[in-house]
C-alpha positions as CSV (number, residue, x, y, z in Angstrom):
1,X,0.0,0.0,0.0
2,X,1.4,3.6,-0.8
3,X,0.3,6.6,1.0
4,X,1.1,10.3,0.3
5,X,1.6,12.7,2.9
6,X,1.1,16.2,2.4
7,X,3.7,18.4,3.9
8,X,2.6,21.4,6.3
9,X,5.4,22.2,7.3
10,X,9.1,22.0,6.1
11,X,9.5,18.8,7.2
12,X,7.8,16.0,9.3
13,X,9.5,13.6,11.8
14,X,9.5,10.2,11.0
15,X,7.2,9.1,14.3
16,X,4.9,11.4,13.2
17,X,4.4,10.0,9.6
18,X,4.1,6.4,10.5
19,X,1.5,7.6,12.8
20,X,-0.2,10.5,10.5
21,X,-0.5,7.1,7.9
22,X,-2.0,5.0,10.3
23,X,1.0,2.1,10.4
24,X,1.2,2.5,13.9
25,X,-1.4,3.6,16.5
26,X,0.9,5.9,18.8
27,X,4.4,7.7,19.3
28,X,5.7,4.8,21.5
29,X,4.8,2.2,19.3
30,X,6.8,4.0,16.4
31,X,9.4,4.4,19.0
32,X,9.9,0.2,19.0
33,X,9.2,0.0,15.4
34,X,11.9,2.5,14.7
35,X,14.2,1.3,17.1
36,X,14.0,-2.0,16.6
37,X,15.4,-1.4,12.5
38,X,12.1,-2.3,10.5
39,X,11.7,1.3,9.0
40,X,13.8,2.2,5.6
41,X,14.2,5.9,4.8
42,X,15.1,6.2,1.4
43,X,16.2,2.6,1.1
44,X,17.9,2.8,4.5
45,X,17.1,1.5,7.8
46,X,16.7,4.3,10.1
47,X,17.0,4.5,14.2
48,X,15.8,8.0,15.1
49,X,12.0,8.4,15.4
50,X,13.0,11.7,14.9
51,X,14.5,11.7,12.0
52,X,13.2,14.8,9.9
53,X,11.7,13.7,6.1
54,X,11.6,16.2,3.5
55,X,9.9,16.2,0.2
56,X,10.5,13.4,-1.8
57,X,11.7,10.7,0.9
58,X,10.3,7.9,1.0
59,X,9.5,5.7,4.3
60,X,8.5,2.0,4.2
61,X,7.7,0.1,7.0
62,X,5.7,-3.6,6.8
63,X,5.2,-3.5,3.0
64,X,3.9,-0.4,3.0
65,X,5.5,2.7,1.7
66,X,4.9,6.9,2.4
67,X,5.3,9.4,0.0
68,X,6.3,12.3,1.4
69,X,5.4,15.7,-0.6
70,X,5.6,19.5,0.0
């Protein structure tokens, strides 16, 4: 499944897009999901939940992949 998010800002934290899709329910379980290696940025697995994503990255987590545009 893709999802686009729509950028309000300059940038969204990575926590906050796996939630704003709906992958995970709340921050802390983003926290484990994050910490535990299972999310890619941009083909890269990625430890910090606050890790800031910027137009054009692209997050995927469980066979699902975010679109993130300005």
């Amino acid at each position: 499944m893709a999802e686009t998010i729509k950028l309000r800002d300059e940038y969204i934290k990575l926590g906050q897009a796996l939630k704003a899709a709906g992958l995970v329910e709340s921050g802390v379980d983003a926290k484990y999901v994050i910490s535990d290696g299972k999310v890619k940025v941009n083909g890269q697995v990625e430890y910090q939940r606050g890790k800031k994503l910027h137009d054009g990255d692209v997050v995927e987590y469980n066979g699902n992949t975010i679109n993130i545009k300005a």
